[in-house]
DODOLO-545966 format. One record per residue (C-alpha): residue number from 1; residue in three letters; x, y, z. Coordinates in nm, 4 decimals. Layout:
+-----+------+----------+----------+----------+
|  nr | rest |       c1 |       c2 |       c3 |
+-----+------+----------+----------+----------+
| NUM |  ALA |        X |        Y |        Z |
...
+-----+------+----------+----------+----------+
***
This chain:
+-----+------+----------+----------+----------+
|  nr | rest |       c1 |       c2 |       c3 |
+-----+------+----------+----------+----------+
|   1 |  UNK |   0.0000 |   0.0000 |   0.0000 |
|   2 |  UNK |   0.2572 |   0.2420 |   0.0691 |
|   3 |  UNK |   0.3430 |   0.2156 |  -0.2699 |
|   4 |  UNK |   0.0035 |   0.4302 |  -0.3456 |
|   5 |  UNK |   0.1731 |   0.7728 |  -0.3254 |
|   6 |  UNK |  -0.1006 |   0.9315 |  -0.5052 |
|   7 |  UNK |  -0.4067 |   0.8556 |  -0.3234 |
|   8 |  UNK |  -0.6136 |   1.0828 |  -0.1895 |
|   9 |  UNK |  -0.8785 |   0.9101 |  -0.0219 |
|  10 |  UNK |  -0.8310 |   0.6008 |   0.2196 |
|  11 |  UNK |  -1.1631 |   0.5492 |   0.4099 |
|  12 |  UNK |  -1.0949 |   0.2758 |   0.5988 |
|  13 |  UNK |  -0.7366 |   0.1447 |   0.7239 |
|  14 |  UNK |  -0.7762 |  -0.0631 |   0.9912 |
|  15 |  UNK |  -0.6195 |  -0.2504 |   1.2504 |
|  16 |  UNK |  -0.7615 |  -0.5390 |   1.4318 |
|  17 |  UNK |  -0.7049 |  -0.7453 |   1.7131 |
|  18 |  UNK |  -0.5195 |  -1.0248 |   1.5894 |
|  19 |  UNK |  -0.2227 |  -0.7673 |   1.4577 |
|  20 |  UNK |  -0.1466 |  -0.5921 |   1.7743 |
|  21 |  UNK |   0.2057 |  -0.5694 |   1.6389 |
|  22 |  UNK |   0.0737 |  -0.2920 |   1.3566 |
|  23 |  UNK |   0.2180 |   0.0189 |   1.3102 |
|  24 |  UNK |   0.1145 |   0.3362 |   1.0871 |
|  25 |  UNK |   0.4241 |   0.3768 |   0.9357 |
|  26 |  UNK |   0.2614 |   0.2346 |   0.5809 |
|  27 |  UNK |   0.0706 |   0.5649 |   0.5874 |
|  28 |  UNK |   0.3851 |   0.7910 |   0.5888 |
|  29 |  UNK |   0.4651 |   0.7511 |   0.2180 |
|  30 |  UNK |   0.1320 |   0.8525 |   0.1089 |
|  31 |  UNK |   0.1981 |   1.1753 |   0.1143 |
|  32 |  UNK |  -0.1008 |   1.3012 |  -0.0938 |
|  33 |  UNK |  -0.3747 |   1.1964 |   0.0884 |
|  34 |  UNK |  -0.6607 |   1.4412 |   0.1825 |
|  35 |  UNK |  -0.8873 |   1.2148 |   0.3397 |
|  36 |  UNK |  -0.7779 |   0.9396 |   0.6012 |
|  37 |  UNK |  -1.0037 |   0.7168 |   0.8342 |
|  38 |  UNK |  -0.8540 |   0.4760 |   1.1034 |
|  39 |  UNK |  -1.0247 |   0.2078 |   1.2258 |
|  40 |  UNK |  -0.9362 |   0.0161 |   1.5487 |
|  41 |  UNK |  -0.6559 |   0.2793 |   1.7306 |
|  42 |  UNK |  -0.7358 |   0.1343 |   2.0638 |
|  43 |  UNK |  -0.5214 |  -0.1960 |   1.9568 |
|  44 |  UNK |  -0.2215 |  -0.0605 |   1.8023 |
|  45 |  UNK |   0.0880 |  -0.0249 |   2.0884 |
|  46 |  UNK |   0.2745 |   0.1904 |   1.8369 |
|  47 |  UNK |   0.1999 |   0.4282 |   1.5954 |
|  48 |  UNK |   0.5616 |   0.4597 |   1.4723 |
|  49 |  UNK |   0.6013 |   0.8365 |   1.3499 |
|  50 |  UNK |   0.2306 |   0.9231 |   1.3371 |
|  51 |  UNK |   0.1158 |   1.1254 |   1.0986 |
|  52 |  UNK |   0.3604 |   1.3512 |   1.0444 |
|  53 |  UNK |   0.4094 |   1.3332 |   0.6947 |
|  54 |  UNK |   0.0981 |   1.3414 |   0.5643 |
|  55 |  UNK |   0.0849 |   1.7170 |   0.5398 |
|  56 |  UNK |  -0.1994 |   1.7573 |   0.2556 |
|  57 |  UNK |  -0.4534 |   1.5684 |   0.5202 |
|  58 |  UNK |  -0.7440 |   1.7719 |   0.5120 |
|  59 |  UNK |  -1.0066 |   1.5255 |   0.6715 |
|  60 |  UNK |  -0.9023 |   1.2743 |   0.9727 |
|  61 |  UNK |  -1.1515 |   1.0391 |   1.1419 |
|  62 |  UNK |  -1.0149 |   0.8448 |   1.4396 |
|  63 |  UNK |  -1.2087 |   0.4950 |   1.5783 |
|  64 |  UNK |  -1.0854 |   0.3477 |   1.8569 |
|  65 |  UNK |  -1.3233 |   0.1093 |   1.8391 |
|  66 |  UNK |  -1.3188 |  -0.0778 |   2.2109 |
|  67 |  UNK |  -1.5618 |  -0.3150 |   2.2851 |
|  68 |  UNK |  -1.9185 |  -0.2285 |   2.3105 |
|  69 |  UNK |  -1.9441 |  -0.2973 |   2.6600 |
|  70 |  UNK |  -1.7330 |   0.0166 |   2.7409 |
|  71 |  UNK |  -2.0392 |   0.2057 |   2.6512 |
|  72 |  UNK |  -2.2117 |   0.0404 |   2.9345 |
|  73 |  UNK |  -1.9418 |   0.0114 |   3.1792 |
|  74 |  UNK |  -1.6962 |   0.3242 |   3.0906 |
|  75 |  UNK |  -1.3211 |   0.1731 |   3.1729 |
|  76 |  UNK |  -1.0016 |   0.3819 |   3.1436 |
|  77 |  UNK |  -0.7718 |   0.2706 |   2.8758 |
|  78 |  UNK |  -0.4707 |   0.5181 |   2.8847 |
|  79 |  UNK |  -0.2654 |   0.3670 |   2.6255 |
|  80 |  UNK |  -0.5526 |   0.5676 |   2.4552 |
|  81 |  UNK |  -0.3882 |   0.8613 |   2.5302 |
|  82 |  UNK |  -0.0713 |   0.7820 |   2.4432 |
|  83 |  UNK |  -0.1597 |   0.6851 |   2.0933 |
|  84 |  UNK |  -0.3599 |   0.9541 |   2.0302 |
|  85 |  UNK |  -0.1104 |   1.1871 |   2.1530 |
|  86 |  UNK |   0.1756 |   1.0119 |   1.9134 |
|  87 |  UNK |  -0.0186 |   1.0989 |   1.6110 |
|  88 |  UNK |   0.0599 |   1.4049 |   1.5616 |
|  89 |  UNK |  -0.1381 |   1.4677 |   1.1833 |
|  90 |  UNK |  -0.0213 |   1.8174 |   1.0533 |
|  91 |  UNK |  -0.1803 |   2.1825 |   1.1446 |
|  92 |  UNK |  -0.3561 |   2.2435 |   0.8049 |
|  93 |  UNK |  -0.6344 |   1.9655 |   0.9364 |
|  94 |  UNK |  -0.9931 |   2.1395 |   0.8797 |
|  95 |  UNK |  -1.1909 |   1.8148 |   0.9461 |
|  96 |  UNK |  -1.1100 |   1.6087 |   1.2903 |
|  97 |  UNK |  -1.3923 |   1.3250 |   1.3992 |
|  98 |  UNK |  -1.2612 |   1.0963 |   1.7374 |
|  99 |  UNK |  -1.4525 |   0.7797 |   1.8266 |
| 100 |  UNK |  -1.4701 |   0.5646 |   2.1066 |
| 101 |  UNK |  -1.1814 |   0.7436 |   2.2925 |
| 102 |  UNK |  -1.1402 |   0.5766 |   2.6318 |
| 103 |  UNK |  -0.8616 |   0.7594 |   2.7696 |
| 104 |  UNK |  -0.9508 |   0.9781 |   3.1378 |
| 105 |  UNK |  -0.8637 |   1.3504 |   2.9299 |
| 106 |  UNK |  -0.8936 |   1.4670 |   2.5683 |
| 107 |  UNK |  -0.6645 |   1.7423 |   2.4376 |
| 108 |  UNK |  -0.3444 |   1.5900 |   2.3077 |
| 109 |  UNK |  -0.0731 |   1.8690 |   2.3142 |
| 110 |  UNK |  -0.1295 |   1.8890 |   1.9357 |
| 111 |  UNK |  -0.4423 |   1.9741 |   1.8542 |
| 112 |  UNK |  -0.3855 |   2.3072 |   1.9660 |
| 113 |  UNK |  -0.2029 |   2.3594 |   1.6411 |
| 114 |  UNK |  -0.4864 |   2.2800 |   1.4403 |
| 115 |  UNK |  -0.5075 |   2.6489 |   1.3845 |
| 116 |  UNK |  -0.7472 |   2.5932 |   1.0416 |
| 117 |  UNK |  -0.9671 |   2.2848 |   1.1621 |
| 118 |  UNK |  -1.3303 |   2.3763 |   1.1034 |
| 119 |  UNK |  -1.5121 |   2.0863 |   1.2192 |
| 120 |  UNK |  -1.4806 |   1.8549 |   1.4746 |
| 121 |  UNK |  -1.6933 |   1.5876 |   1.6111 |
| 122 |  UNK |  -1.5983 |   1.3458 |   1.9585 |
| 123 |  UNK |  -1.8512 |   1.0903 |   1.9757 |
| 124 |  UNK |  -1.8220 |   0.7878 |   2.2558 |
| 125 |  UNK |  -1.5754 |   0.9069 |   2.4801 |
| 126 |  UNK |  -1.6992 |   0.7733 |   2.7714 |
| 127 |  UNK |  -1.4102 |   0.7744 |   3.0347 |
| 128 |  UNK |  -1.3973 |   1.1585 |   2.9983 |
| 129 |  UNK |  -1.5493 |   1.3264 |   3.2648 |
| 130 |  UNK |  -1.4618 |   1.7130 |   3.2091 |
| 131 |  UNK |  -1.4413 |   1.8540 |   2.8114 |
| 132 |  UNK |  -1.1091 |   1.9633 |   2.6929 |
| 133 |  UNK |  -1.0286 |   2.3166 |   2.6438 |
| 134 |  UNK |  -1.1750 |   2.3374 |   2.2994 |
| 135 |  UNK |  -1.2525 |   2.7316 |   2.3125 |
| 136 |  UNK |  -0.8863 |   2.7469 |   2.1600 |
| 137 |  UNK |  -0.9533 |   2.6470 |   1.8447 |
| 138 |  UNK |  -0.9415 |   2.9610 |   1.6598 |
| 139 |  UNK |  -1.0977 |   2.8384 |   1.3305 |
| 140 |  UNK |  -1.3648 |   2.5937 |   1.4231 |
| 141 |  UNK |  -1.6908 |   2.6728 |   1.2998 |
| 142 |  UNK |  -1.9062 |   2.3136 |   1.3600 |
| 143 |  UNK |  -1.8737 |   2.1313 |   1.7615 |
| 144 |  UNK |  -2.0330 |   1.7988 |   1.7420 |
| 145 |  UNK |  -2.0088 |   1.6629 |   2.0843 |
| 146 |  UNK |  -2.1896 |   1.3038 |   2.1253 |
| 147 |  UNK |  -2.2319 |   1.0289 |   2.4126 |
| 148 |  UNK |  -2.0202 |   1.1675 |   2.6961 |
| 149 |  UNK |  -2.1733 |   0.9637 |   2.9349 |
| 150 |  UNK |  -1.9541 |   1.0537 |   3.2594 |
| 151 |  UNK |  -1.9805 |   1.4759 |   3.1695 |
| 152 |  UNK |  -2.1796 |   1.6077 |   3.4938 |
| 153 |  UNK |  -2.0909 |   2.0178 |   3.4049 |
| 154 |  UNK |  -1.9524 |   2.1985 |   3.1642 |
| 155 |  UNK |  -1.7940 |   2.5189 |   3.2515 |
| 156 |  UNK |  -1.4600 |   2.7705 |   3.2234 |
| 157 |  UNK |  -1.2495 |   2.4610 |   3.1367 |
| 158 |  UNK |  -1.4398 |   2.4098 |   2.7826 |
| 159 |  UNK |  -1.3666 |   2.7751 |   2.7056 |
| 160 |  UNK |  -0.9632 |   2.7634 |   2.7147 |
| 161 |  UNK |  -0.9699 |   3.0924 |   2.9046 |
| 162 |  UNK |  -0.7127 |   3.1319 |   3.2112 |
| 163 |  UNK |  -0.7872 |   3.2737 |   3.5632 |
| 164 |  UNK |  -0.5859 |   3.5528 |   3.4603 |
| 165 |  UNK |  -0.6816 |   3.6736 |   3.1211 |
| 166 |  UNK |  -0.8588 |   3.9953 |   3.1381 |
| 167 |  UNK |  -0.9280 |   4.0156 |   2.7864 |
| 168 |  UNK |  -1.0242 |   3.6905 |   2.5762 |
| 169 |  UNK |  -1.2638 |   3.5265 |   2.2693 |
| 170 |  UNK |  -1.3671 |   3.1672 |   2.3428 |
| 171 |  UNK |  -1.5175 |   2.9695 |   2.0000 |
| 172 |  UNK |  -1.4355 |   3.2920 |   1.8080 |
| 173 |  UNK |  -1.5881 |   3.1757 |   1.4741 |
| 174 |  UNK |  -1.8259 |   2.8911 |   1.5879 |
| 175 |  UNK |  -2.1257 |   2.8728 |   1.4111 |
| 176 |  UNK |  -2.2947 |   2.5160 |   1.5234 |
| 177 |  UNK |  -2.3080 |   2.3285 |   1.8195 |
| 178 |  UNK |  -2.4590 |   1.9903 |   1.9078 |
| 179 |  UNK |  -2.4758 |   1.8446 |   2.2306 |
| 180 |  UNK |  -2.6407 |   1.4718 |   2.1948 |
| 181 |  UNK |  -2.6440 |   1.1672 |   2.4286 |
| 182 |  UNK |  -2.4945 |   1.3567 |   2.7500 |
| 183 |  UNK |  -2.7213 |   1.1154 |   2.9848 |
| 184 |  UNK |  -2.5870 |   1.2485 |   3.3279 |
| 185 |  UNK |  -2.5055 |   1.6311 |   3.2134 |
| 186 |  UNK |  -2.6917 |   1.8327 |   3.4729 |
| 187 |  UNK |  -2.4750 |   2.2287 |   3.4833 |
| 188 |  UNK |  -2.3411 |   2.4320 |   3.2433 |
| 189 |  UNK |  -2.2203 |   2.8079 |   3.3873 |
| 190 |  UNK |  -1.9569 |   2.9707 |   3.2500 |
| 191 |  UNK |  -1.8792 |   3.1501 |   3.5799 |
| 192 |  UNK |  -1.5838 |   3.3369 |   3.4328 |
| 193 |  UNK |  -1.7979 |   3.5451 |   3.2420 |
| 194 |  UNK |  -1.9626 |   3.6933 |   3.6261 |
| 195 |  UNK |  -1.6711 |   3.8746 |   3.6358 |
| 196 |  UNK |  -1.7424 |   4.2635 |   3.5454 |
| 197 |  UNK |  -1.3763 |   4.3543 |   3.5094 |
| 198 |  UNK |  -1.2868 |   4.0979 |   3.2381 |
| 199 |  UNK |  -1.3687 |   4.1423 |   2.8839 |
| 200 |  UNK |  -1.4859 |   3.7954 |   2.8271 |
| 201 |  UNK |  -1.7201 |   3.6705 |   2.5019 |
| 202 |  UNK |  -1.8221 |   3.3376 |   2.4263 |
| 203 |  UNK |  -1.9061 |   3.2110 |   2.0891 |
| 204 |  UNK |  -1.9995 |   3.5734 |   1.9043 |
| 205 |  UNK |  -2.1308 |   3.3974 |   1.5704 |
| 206 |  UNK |  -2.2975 |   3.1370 |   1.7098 |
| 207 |  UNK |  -2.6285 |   3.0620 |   1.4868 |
| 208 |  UNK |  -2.7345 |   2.6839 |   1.5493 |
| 209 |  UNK |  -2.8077 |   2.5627 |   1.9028 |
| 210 |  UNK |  -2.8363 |   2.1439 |   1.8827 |
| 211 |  UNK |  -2.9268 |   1.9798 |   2.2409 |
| 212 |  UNK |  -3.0410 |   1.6134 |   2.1701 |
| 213 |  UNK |  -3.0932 |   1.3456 |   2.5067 |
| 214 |  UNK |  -2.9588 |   1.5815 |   2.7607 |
| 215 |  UNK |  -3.2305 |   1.4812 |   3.0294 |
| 216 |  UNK |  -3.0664 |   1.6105 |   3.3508 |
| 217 |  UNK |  -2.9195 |   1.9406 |   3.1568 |
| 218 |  UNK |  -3.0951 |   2.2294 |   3.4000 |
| 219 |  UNK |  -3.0163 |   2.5198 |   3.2009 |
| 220 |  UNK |  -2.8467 |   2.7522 |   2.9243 |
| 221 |  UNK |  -2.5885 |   3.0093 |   2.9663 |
| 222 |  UNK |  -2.7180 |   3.3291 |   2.8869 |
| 223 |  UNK |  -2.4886 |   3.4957 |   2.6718 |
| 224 |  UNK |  -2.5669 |   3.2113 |   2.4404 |
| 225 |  UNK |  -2.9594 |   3.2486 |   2.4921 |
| 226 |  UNK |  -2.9198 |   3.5790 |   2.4444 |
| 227 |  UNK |  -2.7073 |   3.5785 |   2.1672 |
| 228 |  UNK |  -2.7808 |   3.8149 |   1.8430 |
| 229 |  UNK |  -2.6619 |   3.5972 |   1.5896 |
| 230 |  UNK |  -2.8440 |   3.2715 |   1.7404 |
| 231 |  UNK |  -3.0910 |   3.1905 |   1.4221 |
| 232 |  UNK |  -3.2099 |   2.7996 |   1.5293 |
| 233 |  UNK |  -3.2699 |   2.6292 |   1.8237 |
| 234 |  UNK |  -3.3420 |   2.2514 |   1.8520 |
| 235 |  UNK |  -3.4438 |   2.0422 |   2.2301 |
| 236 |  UNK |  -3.5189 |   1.7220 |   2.1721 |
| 237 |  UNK |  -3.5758 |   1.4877 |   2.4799 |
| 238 |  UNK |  -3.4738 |   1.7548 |   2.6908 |
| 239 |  UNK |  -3.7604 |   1.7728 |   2.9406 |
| 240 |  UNK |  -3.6397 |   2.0138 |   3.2010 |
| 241 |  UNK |  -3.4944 |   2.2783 |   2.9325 |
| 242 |  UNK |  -3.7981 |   2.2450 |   2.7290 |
| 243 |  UNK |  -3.9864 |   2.3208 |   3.0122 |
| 244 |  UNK |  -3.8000 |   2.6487 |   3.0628 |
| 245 |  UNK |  -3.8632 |   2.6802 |   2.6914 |
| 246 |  UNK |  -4.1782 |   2.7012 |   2.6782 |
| 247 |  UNK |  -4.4076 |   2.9191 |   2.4341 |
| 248 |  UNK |  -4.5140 |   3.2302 |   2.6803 |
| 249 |  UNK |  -4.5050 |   3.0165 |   2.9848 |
| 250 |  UNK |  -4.1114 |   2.9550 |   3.0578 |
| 251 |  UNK |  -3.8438 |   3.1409 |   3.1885 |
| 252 |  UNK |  -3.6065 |   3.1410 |   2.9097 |
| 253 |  UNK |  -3.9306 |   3.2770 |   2.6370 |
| 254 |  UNK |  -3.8157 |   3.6144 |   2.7215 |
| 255 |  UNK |  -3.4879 |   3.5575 |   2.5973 |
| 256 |  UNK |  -3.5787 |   3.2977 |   2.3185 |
| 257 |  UNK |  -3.8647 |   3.4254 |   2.1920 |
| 258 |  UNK |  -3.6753 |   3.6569 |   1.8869 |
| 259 |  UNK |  -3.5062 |   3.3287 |   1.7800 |
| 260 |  UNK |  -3.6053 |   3.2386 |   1.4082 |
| 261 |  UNK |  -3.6097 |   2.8909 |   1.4254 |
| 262 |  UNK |  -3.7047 |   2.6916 |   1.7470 |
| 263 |  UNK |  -3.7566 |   2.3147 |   1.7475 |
| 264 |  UNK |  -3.8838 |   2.1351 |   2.0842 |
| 265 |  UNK |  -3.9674 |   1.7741 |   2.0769 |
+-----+------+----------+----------+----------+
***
């Protein structure tokens, strides 16, 4: 395969159980690929020199792929970590998707760098229990987050603003953001933003609002609520916000009710 310098697209390389031995160093003479999908990270022990070379990869999608029992009974599996951490794909990424992630945290030191990813969607990562400092990822316009079972709050830490910082833009060009399948989710506050002597704003071009299966999720930060450039907002199975929501009766109509688009099922 490696042999295949011109390929653009490889959908599906994948590494099973029975060839724990695997590497990715195959991958580091295709050189030209935009699109690259790995299936089965969670087995591999070494990931040689990542993805270094590949620096035309445009869209990455990570599986880890653990048993389906982990969804049931979350377990920590650092080695996780270490692999994802060790493969390094190059900054001009715009499309990131991570699957079935059982390592305890989720920010590997490089994705910081991604200073032109777009989207990005974590789906199944369900030894995580706080959400990684995403906030710094000055390009990223579409946040799918999905099936965070062990996520009780969200709050400053998702933002990637320090203590100190008196001046700051968290999600500066997000434009859509889906929460879906956080069962036990139950706060989300920034309280940073209750500071009156910092200059603090939170997702200023935010337009789509996605909250799917959040059943314990008690409320919605204002500044997103209130938002100007909020156009559509969707609650499905989201009792005690669509409660809040609700036509002329809830609390949060006052602030909703300008919204162009609003969706409750």
């Amino acid at each position: 395969m490696e042999k295949l310098t011109c390929l653009r697209t490889l959908q599906e390389f994948a590494v099973s159980d029975n060839t724990k031995a695997c590497s990715l160093d195959c991958l580091q003479h295709l050189n030209n690929l935009h699109y690259l999908g790995i299936k089965g990270l969670g087995y591999l022990r070494d990931v040689g020199e990542g993805l270094k070379n590949n620096q035309n990869l445009l869209s990455l999608d990570l599986y880890f792929e653990h048993k389906t029992e982990y969804l049931v009974l979350p377990r920590i599996n650092e080695n996780d970590k270490v692999i994802l951490e060790a493969l390094q794909p190059p900054p001009n990424l715009k499309k990131l998707n991570i699957q079935n992630y059982a390592g305890s945290t989720l920010f590997p030191n490089w994705m910081v760098s991604l200073t032109n990813l777009r989207v990005l969607s974590i789906d199944g990562c369900v030894s995580i229990e706080h959400l990684p400092s995403l906030g710094k990822l000055s390009s990223l316009e579409v946040l799918k987050i999905r099936h965070i079972t062990k996520v009780k709050s969200v709050g400053n830490e998702i933002l990637g603003i320090k203590s100190d910082d008196t001046s700051a833009i968290a999600f500066p060009k997000l434009k859509s953001l889906t929460f879906s399948g956080m069962w036990e989710w139950e706060e989300w506050d920034y309280e940073i933003t209750k500071n009156d002597e910092k200059d603090i704003t939170i997702m200023p071009c935010l337009r789509f609002l996605h909250m799917i299966c959040c059943p314990q999720l008690k409320g919605i930060p204002n500044s997103l609520l209130q938002s100007s450039t909020l156009e559509k907002l969707e609650l499905y199975e989201c009792p005690i916000l669509q409660q809040r929501c609700e036509k002329e009766r809830g609390d949060y109509w006052a602030q909703i009710s300008r919204i162009r688009h609003i969706e409750i099922s």
